[in-house]
OpenMM code with the backbone's topology and positions (N, CA, C; nanometers):
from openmm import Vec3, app, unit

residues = "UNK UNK UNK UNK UNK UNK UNK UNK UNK UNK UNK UNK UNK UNK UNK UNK UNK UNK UNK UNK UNK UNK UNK UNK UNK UNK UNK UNK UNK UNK UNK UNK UNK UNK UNK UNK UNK UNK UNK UNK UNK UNK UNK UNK UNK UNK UNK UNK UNK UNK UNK UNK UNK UNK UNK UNK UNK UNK UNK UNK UNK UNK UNK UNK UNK UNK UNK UNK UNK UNK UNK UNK UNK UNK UNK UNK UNK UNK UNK UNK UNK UNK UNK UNK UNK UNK UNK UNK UNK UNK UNK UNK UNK UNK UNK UNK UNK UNK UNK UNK UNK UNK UNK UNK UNK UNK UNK UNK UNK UNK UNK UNK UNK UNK UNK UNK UNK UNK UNK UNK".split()
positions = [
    Vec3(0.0845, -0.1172, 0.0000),
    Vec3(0.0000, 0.0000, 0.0000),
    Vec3(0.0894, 0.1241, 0.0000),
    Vec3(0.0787, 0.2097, -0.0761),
    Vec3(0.1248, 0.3595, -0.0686),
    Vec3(0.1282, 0.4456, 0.0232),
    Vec3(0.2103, 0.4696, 0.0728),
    Vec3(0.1570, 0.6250, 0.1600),
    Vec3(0.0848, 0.6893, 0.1568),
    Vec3(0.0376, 0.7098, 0.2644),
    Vec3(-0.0582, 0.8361, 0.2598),
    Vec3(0.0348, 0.9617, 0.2205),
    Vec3(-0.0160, 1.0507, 0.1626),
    Vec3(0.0034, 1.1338, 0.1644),
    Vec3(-0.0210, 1.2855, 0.2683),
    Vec3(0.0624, 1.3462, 0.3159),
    Vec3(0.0117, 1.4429, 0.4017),
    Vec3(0.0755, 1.5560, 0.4083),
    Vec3(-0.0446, 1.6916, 0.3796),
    Vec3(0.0242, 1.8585, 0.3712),
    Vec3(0.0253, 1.8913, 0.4761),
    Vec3(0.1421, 1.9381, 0.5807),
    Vec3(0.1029, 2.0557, 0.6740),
    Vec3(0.1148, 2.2106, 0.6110),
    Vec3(-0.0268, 2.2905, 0.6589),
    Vec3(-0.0329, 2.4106, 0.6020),
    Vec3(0.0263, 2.4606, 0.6936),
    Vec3(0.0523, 2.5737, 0.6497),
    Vec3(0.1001, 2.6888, 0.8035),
    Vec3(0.1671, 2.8110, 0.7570),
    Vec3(0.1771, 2.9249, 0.8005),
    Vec3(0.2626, 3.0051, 0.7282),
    Vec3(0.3341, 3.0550, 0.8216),
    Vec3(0.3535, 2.9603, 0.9571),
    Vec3(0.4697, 2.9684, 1.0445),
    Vec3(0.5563, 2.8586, 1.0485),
    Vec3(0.6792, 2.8772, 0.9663),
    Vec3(0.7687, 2.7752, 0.9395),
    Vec3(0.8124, 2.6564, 1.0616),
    Vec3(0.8564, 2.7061, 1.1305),
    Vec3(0.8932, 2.6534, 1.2689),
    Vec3(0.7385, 2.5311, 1.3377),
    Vec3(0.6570, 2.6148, 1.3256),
    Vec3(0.5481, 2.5170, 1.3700),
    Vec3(0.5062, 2.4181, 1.2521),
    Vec3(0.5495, 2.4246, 1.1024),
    Vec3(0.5211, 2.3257, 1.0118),
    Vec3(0.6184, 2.2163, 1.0413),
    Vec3(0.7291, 2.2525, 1.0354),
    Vec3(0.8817, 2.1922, 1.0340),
    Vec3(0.8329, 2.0806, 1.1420),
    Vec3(0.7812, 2.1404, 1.2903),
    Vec3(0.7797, 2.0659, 1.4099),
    Vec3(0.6675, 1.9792, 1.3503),
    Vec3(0.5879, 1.9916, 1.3355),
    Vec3(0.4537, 1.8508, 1.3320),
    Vec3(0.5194, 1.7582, 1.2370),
    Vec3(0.6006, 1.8010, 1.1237),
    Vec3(0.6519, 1.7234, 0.9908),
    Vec3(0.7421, 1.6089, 1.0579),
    Vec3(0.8574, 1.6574, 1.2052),
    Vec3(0.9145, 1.5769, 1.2322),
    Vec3(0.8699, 1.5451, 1.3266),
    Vec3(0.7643, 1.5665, 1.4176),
    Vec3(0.7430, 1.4788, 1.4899),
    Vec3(0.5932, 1.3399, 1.4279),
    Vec3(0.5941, 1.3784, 1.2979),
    Vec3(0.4835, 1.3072, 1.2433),
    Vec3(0.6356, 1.1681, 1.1962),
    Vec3(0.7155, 1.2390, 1.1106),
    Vec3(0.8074, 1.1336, 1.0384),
    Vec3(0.8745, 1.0286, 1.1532),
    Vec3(0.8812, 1.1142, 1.3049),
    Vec3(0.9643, 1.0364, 1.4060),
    Vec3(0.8438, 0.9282, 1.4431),
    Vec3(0.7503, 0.8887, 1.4170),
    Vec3(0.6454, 0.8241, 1.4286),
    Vec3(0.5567, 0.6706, 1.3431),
    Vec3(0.6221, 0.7665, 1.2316),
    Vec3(0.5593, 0.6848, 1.1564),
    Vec3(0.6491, 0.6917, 1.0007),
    Vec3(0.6785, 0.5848, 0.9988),
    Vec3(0.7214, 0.5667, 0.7977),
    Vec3(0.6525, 0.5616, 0.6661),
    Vec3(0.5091, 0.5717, 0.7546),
    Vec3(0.3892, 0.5348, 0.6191),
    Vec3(0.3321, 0.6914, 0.5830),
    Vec3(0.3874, 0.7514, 0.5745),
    Vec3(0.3455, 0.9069, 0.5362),
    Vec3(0.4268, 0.9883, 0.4285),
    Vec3(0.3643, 1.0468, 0.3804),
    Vec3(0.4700, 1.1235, 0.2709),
    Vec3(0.3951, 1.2336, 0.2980),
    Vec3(0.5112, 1.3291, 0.3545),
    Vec3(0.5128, 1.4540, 0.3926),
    Vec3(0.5667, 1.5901, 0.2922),
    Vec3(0.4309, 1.6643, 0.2676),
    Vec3(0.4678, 1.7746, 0.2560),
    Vec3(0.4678, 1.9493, 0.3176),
    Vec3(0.5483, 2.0393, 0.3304),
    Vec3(0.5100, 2.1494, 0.3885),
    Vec3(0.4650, 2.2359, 0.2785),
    Vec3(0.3501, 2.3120, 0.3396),
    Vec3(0.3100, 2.3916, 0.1900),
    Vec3(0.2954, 2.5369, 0.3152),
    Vec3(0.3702, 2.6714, 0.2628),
    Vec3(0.3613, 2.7513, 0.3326),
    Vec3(0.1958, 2.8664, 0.2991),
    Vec3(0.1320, 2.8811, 0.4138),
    Vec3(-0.0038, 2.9522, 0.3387),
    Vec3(0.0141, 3.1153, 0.3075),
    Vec3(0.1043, 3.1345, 0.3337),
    Vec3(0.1318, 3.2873, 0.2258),
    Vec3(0.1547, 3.2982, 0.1591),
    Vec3(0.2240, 3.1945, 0.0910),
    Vec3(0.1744, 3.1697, -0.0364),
    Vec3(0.0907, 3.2040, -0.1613),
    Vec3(0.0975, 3.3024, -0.2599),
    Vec3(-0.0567, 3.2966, -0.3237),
    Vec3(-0.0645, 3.2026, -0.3745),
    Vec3(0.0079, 3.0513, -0.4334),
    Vec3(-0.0245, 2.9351, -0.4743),
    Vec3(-0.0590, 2.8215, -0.4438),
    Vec3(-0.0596, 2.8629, -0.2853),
    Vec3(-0.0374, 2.7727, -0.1816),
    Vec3(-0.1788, 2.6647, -0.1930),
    Vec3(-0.2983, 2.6847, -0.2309),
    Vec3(-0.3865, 2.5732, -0.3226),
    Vec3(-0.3597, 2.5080, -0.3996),
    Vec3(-0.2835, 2.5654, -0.5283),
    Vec3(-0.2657, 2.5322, -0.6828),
    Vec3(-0.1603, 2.4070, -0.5852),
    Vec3(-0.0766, 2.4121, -0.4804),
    Vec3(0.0543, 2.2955, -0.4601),
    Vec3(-0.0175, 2.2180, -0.4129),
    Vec3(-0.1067, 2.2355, -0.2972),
    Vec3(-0.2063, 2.1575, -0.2271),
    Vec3(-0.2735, 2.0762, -0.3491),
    Vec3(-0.3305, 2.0905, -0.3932),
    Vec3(-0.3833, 2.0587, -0.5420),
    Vec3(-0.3091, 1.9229, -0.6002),
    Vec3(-0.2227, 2.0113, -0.6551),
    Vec3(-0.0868, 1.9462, -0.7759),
    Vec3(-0.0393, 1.7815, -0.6082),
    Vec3(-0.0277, 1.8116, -0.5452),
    Vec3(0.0299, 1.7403, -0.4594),
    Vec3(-0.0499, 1.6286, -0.4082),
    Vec3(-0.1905, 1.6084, -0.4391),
    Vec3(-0.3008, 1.5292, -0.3823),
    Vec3(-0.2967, 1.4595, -0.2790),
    Vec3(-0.2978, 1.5166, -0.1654),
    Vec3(-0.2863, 1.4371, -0.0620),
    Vec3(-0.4108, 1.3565, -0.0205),
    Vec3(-0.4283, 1.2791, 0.0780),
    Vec3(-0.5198, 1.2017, 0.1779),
    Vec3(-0.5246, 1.2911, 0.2739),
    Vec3(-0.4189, 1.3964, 0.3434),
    Vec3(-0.4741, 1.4553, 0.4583),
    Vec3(-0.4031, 1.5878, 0.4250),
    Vec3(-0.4731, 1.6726, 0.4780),
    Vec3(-0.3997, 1.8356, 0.4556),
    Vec3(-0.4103, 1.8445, 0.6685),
    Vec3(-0.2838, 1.8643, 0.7123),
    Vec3(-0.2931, 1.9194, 0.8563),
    Vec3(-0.2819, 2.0988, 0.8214),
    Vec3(-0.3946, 2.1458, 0.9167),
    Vec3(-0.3951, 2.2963, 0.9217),
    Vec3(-0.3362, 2.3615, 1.0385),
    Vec3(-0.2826, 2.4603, 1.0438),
    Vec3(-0.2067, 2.5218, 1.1715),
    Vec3(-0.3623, 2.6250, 1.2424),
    Vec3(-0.4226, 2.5451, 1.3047),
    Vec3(-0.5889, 2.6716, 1.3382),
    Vec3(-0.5610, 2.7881, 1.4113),
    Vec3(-0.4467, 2.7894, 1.4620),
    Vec3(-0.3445, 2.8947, 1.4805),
    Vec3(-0.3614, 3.0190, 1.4171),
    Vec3(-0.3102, 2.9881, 1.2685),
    Vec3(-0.2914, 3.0660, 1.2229),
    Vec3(-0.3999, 3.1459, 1.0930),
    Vec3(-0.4419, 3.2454, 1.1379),
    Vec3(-0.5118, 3.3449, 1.0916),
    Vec3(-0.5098, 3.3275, 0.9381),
    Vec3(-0.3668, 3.3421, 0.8993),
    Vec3(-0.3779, 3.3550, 0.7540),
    Vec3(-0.3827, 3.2638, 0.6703),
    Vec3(-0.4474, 3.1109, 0.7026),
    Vec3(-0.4505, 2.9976, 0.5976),
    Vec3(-0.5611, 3.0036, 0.5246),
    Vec3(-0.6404, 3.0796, 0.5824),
    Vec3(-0.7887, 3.1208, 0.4689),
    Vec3(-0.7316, 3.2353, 0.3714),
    Vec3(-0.6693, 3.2911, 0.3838),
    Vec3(-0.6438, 3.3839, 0.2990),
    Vec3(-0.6123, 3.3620, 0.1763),
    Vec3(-0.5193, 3.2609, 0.1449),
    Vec3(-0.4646, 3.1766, 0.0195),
    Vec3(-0.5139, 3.0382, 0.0214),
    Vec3(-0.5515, 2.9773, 0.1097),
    Vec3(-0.5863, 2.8177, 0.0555),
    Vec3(-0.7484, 2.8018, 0.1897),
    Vec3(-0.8681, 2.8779, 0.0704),
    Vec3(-0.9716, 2.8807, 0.1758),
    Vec3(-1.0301, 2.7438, 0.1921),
    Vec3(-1.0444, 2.6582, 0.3510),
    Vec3(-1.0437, 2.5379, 0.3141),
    Vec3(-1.2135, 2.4932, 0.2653),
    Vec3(-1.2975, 2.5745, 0.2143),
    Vec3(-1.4520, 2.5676, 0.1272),
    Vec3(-1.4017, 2.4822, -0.0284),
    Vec3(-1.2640, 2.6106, -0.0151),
    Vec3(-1.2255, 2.5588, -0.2131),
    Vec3(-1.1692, 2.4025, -0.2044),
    Vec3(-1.1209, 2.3944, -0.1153),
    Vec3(-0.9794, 2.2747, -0.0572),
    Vec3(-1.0875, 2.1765, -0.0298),
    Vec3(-1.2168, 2.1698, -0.0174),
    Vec3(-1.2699, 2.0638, 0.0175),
    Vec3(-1.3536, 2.0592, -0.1129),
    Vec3(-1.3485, 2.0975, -0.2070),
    Vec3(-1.4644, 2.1344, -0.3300),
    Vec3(-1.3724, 2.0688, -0.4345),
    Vec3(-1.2363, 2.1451, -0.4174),
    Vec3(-1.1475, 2.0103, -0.5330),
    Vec3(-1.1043, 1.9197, -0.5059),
    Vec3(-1.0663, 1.9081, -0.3735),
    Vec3(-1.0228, 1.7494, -0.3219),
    Vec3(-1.1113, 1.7240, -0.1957),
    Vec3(-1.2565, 1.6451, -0.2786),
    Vec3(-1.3326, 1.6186, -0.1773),
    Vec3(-1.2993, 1.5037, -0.0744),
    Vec3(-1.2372, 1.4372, -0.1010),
    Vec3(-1.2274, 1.3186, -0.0314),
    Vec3(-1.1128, 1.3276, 0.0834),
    Vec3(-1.0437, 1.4701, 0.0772),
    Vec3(-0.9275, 1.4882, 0.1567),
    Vec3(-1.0022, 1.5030, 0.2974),
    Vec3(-0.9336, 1.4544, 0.3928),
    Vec3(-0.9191, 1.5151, 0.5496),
    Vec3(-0.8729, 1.6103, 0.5580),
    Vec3(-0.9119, 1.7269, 0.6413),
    Vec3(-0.8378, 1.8406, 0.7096),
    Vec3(-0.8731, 1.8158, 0.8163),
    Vec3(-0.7612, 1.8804, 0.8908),
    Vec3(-0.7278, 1.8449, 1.0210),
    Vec3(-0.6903, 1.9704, 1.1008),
    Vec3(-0.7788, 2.0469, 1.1462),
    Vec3(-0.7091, 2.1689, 1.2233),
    Vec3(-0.6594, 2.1452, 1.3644),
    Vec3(-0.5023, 2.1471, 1.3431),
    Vec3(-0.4691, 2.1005, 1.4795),
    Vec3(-0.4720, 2.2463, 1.5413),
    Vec3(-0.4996, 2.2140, 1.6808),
    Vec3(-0.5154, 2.3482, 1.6970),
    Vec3(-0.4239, 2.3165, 1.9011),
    Vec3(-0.2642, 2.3812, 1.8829),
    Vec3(-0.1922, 2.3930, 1.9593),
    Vec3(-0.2524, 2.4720, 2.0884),
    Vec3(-0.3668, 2.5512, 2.1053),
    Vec3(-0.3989, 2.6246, 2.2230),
    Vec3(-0.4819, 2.5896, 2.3197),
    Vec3(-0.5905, 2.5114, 2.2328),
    Vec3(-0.6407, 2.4608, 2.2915),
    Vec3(-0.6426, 2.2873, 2.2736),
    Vec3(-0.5059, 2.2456, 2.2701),
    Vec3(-0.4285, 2.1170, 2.2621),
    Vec3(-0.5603, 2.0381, 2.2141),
    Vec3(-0.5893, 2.0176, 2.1067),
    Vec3(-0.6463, 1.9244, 2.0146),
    Vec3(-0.6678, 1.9382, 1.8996),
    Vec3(-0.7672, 1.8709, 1.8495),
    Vec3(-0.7916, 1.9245, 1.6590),
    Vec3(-0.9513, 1.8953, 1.6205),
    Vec3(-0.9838, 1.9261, 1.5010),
    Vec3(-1.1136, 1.9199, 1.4567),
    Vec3(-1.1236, 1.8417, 1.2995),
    Vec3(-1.1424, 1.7535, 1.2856),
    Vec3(-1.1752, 1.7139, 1.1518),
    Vec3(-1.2560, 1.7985, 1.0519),
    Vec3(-1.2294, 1.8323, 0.9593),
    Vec3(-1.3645, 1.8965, 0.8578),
    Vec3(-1.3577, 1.8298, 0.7706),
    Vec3(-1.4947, 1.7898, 0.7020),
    Vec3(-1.5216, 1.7192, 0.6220),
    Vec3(-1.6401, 1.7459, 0.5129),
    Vec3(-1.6398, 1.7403, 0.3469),
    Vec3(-1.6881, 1.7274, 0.2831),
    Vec3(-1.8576, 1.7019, 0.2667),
    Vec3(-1.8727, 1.5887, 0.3788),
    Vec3(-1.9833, 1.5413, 0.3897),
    Vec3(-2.0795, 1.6193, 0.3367),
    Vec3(-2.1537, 1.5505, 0.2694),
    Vec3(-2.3226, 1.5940, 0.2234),
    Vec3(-2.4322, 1.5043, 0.2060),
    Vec3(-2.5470, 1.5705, 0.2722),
    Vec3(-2.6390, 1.4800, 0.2475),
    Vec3(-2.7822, 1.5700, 0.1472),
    Vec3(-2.8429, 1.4668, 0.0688),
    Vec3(-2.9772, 1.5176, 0.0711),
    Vec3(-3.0847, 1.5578, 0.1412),
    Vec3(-3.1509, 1.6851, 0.1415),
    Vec3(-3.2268, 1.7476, 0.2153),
    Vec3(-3.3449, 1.8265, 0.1009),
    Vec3(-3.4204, 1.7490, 0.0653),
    Vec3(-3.5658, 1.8152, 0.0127),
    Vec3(-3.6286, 1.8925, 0.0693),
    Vec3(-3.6552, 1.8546, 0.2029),
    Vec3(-3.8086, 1.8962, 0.2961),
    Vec3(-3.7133, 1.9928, 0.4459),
    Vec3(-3.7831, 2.0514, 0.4970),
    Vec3(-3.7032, 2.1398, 0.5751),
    Vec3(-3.6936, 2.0205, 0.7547),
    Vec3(-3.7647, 1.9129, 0.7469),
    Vec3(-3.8024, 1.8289, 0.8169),
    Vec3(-3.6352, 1.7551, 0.8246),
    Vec3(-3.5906, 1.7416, 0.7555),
    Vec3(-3.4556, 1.6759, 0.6973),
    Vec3(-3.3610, 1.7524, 0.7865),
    Vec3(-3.3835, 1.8817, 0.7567),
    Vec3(-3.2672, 1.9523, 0.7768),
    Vec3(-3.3026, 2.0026, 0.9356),
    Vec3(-3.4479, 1.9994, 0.9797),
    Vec3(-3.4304, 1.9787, 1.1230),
    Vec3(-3.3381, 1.8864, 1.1596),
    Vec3(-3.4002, 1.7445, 1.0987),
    Vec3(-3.3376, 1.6097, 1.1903),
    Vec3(-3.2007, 1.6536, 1.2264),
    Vec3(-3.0895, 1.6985, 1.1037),
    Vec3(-3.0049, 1.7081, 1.1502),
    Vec3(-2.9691, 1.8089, 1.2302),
    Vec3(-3.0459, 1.9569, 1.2477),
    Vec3(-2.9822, 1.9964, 1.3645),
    Vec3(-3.0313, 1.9786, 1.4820),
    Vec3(-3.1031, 1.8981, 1.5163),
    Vec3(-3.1702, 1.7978, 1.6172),
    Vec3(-3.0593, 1.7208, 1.7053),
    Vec3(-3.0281, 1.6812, 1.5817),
    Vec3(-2.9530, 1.5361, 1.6581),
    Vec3(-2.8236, 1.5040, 1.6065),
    Vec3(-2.7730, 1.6078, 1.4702),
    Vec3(-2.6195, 1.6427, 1.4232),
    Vec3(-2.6184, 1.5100, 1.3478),
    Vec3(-2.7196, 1.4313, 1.3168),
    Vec3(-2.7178, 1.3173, 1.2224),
    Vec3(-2.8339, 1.3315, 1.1408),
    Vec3(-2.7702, 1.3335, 1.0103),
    Vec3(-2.9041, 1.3023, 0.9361),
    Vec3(-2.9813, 1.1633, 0.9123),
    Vec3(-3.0982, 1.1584, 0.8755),
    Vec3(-3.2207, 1.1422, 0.8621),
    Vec3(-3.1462, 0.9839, 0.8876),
    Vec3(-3.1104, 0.9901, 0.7399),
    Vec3(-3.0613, 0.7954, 0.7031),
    Vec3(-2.9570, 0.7650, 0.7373),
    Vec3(-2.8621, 0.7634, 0.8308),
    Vec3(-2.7857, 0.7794, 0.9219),
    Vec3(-2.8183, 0.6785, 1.0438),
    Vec3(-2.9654, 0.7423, 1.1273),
    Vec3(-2.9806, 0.7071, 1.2295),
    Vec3(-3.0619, 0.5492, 1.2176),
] * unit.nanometer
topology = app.Topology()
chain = topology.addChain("A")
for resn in residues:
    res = topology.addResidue(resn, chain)
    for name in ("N", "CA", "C"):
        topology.addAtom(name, app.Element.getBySymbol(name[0]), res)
């Protein structure tokens, strides 16, 4: 099986560098890239680079600015993002997910119960 592939975003070098090696001191099944988000291309590499997981620095303010993750999940739907987020020591998955919703009944269920309809 191939590596996964995996971007850390960030446009603070030092905090990309650190997750990259403490991800590689861990594990051999990863192929690591750093993509800096000040970048103005910093999508188009994300992109070109197709990863399985993009890690985000939630840190940092300016990763929407160049790689907004709406677009980042619209061309590579199937990617994980991962906002690790150093302050409040954990992270958040975002995800693609969509479901069908006709009737406004639907779209209760899910903010009801944060699961939709056919799900439960």
């Amino acid at each position: 099986m191939p590596p996964s592939r995996v971007v850390v975003l960030s446009s603070h070098s030092l905090y990309a560098e650190g997750v990259l090696t403490r991800l590689k001191a861990h594990s051999n099944a990863l192929e690591l890239h750093v993509v800096d988000a000040d970048q103005t291309d910093a999508l188009d590499q994300i992109i070109a680079f197709q990863p399985t997981a993009v890690i985000v620095d939630a840190s940092d303010k300016d990763v929407n600015a160049h790689c907004p993750l709406g677009r980042l999940l619209r061309d590579l739907p199937d990617v994980q993002i991962i906002r690790l987020d150093p302050i409040n020591k954990g992270f958040q998955l975002v995800t693609s997910e969509q479901h069908e919703a006709e009737e406004v009944q639907e779209l209760l269920a899910i903010l009801k119960s944060g699961k939709a309809a056919n799900e439960e």
